[in-house]
N, CA, C and O atoms as a MOPAC input file, in Angstrom:
PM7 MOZYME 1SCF
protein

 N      0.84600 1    -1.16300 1     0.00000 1
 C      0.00000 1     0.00000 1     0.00000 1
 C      0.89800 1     1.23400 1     0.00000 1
 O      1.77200 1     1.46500 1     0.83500 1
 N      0.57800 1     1.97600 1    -1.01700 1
 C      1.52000 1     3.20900 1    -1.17900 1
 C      0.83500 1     4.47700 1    -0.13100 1
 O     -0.27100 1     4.94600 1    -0.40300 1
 N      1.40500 1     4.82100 1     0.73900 1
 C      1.21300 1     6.18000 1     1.49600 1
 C      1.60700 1     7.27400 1     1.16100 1
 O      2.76200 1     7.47100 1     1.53900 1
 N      1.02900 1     8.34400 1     0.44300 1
 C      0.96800 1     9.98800 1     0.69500 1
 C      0.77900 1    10.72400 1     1.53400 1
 O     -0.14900 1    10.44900 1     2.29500 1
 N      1.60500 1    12.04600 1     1.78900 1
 C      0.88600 1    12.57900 1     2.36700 1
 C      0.00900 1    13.51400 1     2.05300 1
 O      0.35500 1    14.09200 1     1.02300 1
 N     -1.24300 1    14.01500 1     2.61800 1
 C     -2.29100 1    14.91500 1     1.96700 1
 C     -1.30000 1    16.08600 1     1.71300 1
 O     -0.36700 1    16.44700 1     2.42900 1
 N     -1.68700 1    16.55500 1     0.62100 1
 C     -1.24800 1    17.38300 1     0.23400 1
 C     -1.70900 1    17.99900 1    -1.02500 1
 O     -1.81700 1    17.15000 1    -1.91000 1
 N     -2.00300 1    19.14400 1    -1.38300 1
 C     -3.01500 1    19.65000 1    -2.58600 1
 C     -2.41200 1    20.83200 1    -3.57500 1
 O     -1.66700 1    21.74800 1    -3.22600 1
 N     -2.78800 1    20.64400 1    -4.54300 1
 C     -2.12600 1    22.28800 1    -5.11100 1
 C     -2.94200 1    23.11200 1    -5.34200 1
 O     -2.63100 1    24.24500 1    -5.71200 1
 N     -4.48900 1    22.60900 1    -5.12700 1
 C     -5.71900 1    22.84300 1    -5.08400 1
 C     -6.02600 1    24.07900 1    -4.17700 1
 O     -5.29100 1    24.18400 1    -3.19500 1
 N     -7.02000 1    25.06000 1    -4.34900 1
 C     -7.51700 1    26.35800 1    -3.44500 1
 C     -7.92500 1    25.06900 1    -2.67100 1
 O     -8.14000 1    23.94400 1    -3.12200 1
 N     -7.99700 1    25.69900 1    -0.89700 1
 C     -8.76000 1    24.72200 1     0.15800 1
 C     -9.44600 1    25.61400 1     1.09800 1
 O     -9.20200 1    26.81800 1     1.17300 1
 N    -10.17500 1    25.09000 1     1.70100 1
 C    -11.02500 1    25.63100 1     2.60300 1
 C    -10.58700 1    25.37300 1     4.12700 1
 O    -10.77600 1    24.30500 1     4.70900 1
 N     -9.86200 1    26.71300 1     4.79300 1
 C     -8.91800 1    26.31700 1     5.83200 1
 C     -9.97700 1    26.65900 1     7.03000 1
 O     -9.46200 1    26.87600 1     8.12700 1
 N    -10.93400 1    26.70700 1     6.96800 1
 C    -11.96800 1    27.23500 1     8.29100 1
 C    -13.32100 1    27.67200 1     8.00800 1
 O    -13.61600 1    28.07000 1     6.88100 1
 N    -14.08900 1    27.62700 1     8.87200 1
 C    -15.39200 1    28.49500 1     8.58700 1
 C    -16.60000 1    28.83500 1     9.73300 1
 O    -16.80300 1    27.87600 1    10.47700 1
 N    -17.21500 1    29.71000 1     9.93300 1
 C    -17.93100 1    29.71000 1    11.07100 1
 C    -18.86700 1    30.57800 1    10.15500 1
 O    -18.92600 1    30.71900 1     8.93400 1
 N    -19.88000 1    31.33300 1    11.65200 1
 C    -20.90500 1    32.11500 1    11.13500 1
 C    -20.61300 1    33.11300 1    10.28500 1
 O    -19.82800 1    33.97000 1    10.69100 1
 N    -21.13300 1    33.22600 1     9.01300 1
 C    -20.47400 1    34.73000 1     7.61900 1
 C    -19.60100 1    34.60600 1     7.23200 1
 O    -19.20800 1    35.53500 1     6.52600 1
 N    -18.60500 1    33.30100 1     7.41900 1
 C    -17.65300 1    33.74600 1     6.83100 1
 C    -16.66500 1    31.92900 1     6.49700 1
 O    -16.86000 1    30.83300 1     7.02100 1
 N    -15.80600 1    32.29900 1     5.59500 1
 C    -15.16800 1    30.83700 1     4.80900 1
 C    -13.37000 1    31.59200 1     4.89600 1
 O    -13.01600 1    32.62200 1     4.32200 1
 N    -12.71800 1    30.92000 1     5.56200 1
 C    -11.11100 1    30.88100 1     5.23700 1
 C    -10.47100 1    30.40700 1     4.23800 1
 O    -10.10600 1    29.25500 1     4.47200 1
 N    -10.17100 1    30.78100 1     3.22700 1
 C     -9.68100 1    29.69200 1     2.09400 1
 C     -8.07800 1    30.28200 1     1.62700 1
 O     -7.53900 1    31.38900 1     1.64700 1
 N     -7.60100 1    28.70000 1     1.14600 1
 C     -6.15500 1    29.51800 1     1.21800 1
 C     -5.49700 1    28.63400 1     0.09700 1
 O     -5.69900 1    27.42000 1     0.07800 1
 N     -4.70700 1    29.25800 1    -0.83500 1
 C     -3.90500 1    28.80000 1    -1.46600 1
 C     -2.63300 1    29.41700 1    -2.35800 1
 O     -2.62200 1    30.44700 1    -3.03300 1
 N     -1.33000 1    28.23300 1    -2.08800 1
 C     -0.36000 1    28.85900 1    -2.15100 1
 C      0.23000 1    29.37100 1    -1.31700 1
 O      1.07800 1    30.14100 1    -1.76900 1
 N      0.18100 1    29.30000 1     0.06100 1
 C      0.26200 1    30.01800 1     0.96200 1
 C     -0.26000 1    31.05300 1     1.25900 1
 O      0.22900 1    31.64300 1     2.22200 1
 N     -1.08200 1    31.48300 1     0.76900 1
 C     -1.65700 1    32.59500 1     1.25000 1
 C     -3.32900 1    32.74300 1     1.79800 1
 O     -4.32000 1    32.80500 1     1.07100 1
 N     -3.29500 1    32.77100 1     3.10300 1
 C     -4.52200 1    33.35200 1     3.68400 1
 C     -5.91000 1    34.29900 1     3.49600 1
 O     -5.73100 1    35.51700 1     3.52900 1
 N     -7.27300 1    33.80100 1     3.30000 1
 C     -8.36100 1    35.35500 1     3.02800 1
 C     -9.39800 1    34.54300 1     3.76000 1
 O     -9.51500 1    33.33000 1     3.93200 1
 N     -9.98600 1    35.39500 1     4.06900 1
 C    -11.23500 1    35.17500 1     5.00700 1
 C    -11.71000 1    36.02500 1     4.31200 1
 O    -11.26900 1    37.14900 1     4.07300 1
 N    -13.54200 1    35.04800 1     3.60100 1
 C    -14.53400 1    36.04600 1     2.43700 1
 C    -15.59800 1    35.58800 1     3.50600 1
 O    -15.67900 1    34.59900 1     4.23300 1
 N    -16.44600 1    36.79900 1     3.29300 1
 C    -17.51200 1    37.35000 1     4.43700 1
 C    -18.72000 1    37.29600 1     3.31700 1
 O    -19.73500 1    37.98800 1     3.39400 1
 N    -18.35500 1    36.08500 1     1.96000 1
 C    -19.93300 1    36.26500 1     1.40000 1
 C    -20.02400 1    35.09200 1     0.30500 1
 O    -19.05400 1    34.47700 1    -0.13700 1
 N    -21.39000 1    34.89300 1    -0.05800 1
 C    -21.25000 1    33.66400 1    -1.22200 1
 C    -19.86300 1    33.70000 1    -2.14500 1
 O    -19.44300 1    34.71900 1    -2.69300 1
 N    -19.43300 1    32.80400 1    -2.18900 1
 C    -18.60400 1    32.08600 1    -3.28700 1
 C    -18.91800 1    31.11900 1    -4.06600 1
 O    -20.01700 1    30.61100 1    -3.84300 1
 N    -17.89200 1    30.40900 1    -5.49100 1
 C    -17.50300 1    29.84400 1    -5.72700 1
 C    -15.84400 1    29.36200 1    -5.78400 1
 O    -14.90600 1    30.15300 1    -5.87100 1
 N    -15.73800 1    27.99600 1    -5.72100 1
 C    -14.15600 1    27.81200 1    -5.20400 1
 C    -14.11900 1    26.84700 1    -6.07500 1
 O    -15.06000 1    26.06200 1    -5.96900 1
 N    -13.09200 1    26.54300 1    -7.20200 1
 C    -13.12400 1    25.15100 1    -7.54100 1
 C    -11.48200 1    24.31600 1    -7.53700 1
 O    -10.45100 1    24.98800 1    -7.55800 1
 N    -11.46700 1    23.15300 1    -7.51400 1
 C    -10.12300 1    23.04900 1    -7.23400 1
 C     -9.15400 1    23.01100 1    -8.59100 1
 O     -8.07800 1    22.42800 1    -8.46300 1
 N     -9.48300 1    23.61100 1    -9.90700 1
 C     -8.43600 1    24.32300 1   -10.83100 1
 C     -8.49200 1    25.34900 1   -10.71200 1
 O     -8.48000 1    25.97500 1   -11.77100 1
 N     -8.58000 1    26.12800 1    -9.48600 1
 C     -8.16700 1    27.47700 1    -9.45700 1
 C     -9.09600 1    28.71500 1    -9.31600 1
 O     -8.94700 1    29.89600 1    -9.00400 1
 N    -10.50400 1    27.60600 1    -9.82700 1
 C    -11.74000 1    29.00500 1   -10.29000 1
 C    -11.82800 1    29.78700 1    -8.74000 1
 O    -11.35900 1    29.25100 1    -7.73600 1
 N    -12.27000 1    30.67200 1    -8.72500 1
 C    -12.47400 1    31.72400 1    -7.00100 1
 C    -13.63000 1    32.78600 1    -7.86700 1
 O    -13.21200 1    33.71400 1    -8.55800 1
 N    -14.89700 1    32.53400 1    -7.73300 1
 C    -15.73400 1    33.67400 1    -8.09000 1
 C    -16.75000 1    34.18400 1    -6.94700 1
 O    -17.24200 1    33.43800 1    -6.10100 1
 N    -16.98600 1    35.54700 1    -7.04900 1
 C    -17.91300 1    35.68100 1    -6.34400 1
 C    -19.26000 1    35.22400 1    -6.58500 1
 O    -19.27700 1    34.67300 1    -7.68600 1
 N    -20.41400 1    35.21000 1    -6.03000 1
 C    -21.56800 1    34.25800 1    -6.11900 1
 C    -22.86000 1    35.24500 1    -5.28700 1
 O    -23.19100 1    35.32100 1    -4.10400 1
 N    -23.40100 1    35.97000 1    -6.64100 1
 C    -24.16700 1    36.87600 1    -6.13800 1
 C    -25.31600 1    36.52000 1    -5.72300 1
 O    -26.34100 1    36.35700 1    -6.38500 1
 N    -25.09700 1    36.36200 1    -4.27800 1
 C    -26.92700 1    35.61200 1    -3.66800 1
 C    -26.46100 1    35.32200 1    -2.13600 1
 O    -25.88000 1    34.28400 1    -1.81800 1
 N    -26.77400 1    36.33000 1    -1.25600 1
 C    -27.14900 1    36.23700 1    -0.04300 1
 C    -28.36700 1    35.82600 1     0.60600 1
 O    -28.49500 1    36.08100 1     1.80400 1
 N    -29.33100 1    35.19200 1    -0.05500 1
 C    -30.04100 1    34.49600 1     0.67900 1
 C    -30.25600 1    33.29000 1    -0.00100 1
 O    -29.50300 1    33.18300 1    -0.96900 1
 N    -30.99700 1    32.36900 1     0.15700 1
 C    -31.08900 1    31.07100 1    -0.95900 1
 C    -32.29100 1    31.23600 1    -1.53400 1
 O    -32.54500 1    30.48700 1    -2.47700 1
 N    -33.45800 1    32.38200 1    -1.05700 1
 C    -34.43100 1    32.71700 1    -1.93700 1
 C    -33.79800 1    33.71500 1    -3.03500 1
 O    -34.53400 1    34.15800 1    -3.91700 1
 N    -32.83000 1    33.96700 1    -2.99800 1
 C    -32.23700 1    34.71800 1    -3.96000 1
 C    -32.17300 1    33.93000 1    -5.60900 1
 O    -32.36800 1    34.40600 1    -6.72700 1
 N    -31.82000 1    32.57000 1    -5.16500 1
 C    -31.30900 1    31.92000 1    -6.79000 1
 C    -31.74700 1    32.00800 1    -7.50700 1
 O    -32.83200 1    32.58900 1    -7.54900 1
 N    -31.16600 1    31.47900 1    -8.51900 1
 C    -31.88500 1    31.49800 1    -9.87700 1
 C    -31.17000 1    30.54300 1   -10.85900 1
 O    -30.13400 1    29.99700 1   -10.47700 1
 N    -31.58200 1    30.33700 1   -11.92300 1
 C    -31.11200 1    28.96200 1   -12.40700 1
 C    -29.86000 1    29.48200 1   -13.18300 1
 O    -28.89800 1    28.72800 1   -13.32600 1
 N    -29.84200 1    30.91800 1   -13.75400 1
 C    -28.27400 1    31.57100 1   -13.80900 1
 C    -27.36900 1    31.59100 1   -13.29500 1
 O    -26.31700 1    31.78500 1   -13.90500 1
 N    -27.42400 1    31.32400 1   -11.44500 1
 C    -26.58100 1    31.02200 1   -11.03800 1
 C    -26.02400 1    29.47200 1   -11.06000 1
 O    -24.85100 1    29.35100 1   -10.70700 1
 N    -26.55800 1    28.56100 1   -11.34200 1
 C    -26.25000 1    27.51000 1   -11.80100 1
 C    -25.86500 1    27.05800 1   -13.08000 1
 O    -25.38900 1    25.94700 1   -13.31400 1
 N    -26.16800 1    28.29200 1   -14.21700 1
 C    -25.87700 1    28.23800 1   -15.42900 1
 C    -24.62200 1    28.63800 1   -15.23000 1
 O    -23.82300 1    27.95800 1   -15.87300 1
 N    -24.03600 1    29.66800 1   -14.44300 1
 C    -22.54800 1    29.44500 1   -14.26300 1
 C    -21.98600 1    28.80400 1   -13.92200 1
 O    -20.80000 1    29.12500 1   -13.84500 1
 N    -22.30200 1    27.71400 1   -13.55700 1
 C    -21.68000 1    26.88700 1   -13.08900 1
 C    -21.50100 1    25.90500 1   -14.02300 1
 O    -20.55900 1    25.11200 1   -14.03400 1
 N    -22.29500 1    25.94800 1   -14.71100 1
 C    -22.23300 1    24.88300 1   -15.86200 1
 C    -20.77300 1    25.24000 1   -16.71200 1
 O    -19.92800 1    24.39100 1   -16.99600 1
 N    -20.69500 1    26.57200 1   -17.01700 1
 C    -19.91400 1    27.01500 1   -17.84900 1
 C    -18.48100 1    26.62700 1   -17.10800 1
 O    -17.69500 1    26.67300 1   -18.05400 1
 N    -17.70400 1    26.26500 1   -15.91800 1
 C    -16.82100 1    25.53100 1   -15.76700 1
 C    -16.20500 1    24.68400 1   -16.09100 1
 O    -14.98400 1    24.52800 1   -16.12300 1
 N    -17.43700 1    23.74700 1   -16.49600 1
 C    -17.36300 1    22.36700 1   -16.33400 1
 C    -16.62200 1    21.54000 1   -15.72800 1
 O    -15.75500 1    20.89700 1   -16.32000 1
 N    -16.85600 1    21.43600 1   -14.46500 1
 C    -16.65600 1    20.58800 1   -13.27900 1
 C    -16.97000 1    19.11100 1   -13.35100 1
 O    -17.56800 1    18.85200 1   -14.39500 1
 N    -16.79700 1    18.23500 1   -12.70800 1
 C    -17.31700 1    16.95100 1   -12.81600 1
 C    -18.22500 1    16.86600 1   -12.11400 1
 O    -19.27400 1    16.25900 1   -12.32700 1
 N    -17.73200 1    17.83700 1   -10.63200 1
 C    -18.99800 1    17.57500 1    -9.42000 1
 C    -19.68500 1    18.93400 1    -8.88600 1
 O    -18.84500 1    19.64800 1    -8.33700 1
 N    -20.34400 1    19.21400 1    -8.89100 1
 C    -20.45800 1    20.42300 1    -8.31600 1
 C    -21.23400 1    20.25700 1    -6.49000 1
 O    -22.13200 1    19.56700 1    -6.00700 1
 N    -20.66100 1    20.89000 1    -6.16800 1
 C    -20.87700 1    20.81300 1    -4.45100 1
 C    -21.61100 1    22.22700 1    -3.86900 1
 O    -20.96300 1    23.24400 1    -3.62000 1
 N    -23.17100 1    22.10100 1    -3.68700 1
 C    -23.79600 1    22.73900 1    -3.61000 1
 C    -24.41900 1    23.15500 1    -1.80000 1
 O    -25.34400 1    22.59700 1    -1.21100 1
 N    -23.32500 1    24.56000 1    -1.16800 1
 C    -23.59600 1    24.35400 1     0.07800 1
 C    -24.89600 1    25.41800 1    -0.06000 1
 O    -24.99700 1    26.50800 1    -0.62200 1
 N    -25.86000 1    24.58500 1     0.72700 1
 C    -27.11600 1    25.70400 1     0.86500 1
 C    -27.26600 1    26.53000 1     1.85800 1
 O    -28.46900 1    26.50400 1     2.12000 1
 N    -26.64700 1    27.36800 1     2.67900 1
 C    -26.62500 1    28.03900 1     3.61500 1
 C    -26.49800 1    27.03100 1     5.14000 1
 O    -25.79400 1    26.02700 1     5.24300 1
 N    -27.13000 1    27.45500 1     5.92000 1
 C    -27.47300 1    27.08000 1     7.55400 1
 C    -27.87000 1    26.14100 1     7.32400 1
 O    -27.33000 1    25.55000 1     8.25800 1
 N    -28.49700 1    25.28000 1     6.75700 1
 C    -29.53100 1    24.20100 1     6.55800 1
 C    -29.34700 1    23.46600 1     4.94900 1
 O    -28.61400 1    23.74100 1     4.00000 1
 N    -30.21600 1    22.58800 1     5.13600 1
 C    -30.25400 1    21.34900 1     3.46800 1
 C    -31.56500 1    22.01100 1     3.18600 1
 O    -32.55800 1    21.85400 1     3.89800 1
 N    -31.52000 1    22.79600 1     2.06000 1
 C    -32.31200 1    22.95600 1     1.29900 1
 C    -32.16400 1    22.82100 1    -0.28100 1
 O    -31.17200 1    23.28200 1    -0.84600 1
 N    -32.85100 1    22.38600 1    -0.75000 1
 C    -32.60800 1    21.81300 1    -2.23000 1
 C    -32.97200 1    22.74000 1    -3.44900 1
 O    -34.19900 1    22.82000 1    -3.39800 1
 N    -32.67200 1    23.23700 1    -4.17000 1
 C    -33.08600 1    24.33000 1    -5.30100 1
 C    -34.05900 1    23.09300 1    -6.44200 1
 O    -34.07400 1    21.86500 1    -6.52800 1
 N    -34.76300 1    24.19800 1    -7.15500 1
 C    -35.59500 1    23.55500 1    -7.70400 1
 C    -35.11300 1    22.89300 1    -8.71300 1
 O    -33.97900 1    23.24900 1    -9.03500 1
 N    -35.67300 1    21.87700 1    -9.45500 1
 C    -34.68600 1    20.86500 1   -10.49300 1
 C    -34.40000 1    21.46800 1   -11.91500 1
 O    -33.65100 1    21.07200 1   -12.80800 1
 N    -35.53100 1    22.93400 1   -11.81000 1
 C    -35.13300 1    23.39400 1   -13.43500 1
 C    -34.34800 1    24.42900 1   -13.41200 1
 O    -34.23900 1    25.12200 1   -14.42300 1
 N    -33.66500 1    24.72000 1   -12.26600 1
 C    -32.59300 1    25.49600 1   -11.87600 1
 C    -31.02100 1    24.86900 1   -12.14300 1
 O    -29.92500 1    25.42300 1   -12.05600 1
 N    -31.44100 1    23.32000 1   -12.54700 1
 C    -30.12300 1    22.59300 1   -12.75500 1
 C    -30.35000 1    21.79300 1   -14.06700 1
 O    -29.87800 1    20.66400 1   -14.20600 1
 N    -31.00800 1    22.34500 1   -14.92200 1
 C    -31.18100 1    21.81700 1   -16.40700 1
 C    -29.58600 1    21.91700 1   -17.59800 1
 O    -29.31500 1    21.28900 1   -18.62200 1
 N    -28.75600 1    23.11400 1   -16.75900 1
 C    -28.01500 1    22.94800 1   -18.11600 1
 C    -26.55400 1    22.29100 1   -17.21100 1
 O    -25.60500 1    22.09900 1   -17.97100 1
 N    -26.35000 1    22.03100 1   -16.11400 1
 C    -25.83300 1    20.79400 1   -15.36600 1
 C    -26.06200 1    19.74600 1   -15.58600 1
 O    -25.15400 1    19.06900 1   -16.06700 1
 N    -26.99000 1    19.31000 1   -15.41000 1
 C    -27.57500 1    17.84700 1   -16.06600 1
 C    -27.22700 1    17.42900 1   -17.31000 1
 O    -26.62300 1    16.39200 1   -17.58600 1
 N    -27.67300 1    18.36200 1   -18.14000 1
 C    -27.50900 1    18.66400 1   -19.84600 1
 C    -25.85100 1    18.33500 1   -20.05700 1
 O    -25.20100 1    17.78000 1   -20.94300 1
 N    -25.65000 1    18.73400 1   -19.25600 1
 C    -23.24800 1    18.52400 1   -19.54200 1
 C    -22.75300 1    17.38600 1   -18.59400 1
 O    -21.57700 1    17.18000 1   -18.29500 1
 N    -24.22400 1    16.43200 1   -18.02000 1
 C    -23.82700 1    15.88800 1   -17.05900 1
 C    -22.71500 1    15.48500 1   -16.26300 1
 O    -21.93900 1    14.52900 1   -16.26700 1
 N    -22.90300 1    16.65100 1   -15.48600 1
 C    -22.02400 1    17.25500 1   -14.33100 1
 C    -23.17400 1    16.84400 1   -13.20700 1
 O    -24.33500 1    17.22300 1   -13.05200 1
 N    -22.32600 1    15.88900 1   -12.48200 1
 C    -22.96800 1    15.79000 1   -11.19000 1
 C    -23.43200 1    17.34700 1   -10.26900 1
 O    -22.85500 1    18.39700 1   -10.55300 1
 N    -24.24200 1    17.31400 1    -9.45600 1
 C    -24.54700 1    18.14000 1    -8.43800 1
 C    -25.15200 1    17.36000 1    -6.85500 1
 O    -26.18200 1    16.68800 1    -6.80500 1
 N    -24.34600 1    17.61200 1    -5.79200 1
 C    -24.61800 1    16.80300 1    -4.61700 1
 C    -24.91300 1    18.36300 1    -3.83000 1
 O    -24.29500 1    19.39600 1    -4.08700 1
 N    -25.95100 1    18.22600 1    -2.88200 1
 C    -26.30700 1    19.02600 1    -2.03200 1
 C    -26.43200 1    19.21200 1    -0.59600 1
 O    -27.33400 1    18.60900 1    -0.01400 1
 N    -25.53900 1    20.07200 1     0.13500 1
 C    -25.95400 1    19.68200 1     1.24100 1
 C    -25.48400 1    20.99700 1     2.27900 1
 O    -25.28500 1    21.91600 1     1.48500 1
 N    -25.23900 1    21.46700 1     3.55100 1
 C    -25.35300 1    22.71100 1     4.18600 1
 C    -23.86600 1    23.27300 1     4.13400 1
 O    -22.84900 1    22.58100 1     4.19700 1
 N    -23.91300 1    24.33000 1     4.03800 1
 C    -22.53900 1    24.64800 1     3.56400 1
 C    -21.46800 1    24.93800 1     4.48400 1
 O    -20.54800 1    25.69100 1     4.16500 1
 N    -21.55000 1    24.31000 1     5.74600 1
 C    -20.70900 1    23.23900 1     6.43100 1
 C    -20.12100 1    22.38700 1     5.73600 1
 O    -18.94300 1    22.54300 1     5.41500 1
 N    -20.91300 1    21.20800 1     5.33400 1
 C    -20.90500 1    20.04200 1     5.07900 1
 C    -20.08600 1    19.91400 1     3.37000 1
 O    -19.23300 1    19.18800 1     2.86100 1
 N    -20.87300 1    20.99000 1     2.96600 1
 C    -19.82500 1    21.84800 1     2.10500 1
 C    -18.48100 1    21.78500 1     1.51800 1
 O    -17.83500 1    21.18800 1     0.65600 1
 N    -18.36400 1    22.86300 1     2.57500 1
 C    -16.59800 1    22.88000 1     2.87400 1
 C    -15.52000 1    21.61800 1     2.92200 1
 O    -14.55200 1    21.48600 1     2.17400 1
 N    -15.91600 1    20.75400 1     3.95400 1
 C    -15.30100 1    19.23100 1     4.01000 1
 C    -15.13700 1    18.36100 1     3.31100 1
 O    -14.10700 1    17.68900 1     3.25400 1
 N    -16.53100 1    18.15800 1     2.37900 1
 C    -16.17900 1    17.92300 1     1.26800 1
 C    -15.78400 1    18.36900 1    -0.12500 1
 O    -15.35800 1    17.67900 1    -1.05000 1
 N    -15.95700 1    19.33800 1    -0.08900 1
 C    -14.99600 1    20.11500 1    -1.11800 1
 C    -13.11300 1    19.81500 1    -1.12300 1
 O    -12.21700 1    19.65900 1    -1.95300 1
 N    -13.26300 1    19.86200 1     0.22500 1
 C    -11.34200 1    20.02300 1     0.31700 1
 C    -10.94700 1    18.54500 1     0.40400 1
 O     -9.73400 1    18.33900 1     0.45200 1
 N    -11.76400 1    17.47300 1     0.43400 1
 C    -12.03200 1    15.95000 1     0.02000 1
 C    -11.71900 1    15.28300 1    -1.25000 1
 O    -10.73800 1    14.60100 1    -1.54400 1
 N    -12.49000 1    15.53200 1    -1.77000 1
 C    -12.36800 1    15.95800 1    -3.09400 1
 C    -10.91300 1    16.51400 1    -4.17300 1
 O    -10.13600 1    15.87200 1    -4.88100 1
 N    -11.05800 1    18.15400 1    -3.82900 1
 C    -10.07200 1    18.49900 1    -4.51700 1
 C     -8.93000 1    18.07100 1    -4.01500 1
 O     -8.00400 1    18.40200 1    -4.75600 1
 N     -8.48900 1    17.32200 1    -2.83400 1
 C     -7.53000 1    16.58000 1    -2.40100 1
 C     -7.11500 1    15.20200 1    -2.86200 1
 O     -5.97700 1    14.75900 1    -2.71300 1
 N     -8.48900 1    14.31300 1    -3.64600 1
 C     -8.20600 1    13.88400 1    -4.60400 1
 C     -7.73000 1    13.45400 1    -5.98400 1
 O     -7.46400 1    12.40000 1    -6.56100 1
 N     -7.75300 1    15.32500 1    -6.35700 1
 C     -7.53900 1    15.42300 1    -7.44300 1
 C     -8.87100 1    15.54900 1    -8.47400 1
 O     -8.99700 1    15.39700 1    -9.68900 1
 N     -9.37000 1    15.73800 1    -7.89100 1
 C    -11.28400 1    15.04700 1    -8.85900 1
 C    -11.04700 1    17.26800 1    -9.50600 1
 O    -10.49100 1    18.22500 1    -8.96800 1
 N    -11.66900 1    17.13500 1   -10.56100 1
 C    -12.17800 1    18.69100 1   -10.85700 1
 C    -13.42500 1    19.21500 1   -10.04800 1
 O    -14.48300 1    19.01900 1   -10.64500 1
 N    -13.53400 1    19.80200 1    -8.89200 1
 C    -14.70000 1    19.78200 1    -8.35100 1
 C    -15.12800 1    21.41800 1    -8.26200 1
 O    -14.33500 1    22.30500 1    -8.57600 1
 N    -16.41400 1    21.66500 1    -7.81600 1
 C    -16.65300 1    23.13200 1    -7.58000 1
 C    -17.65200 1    23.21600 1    -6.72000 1
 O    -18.64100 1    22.48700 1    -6.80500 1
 N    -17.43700 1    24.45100 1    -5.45900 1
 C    -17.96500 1    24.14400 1    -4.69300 1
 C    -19.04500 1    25.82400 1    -4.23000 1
 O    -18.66700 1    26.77100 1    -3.54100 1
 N    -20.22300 1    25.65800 1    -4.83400 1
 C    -21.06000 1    26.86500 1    -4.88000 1
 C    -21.07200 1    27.18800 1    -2.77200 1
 O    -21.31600 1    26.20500 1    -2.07300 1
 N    -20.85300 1    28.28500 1    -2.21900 1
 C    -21.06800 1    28.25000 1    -1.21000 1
 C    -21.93100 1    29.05700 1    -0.67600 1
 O    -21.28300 1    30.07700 1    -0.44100 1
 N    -22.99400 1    29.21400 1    -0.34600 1
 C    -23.64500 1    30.55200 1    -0.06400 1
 C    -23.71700 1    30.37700 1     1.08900 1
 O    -23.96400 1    29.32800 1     1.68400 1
 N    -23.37600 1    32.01900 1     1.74000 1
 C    -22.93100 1    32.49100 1     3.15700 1
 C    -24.60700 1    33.36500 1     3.09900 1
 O    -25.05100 1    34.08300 1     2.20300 1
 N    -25.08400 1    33.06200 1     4.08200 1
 C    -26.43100 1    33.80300 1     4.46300 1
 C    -25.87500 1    35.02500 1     5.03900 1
 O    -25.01500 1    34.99800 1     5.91900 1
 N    -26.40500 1    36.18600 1     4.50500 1
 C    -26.60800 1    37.12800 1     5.32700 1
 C    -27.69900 1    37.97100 1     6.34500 1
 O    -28.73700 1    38.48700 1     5.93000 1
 N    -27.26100 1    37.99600 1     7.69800 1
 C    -28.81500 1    38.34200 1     8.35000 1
 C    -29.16600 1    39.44800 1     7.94700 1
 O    -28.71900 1    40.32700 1     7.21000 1
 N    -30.06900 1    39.25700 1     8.57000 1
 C    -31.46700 1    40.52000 1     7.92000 1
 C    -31.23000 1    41.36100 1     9.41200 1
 O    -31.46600 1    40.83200 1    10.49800 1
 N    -30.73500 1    42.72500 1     9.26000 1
 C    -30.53100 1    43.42500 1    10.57500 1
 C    -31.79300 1    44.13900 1    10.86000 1
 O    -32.00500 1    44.53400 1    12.00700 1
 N    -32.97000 1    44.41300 1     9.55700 1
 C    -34.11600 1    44.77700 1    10.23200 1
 C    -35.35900 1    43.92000 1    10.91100 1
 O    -36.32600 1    44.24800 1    11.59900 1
 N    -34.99600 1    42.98900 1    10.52200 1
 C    -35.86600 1    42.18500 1    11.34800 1
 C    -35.75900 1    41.84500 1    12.66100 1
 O    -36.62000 1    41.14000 1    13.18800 1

């Protein structure tokens, strides 16, 4: 059995709590305070949608335009699932999409691109509502 050690050349996801994702590559450190995308060839986009009633199937149409193998879909605080015709031109390039809280997210994202797999990992960071 051949042993490696982990090791990535891949962007990774070095932390995360409430608002906010640590990601680092190359040595270098950023803490982003809002939706992303991260993929492990390098992609880093911003990801315009602070709430998850925000989406829209454009934002998944960008995603298509990557072309990823997997796409890793964190839905905020919670598992919530976007609607299925929001992922028509994913399907269409069949590119997987797995869903789940964007915790759960993160871990597997840096899983993944630690594999080596082409992956991308949509993250949306909720932002609170200060008037409510």
């Amino acid at each position: 059995m051949k042993l490696q050690p982990d090791r990535s050349d891949s962007p990774t996801i070095l932390g995360y709590g409430p608002g906010w994702i640590g990601l680092g590559h190359q040595g270098v450190a950023e803490k982003v305070q809002h939706s992303l995308v991260i993929g492990s060839h390098g992609e880093k986009l911003d990801w315009t949608c602070a709430r998850f009633e925000q989406l829209t199937a454009e934002h998944f149409d960008r995603l298509a335009e990557l072309q990823p193998e997997l796409v890793i879909f964190g839905s905020g605080t919670k598992l919530r699932f976007v609607p299925p015709q929001f992922l028509r031109q994913l399907m269409a390039r069949r590119i997987g999409v797995e869903t789940m809280d964007t915790v759960a997210a993160c871990r597997t994202y840096n899983i993944l691109a630690g594999e080596g797999r082409h992956v991308v990992a949509a993250l949306l960071l909720e932002v609170e509502d200060s008037t409510a």
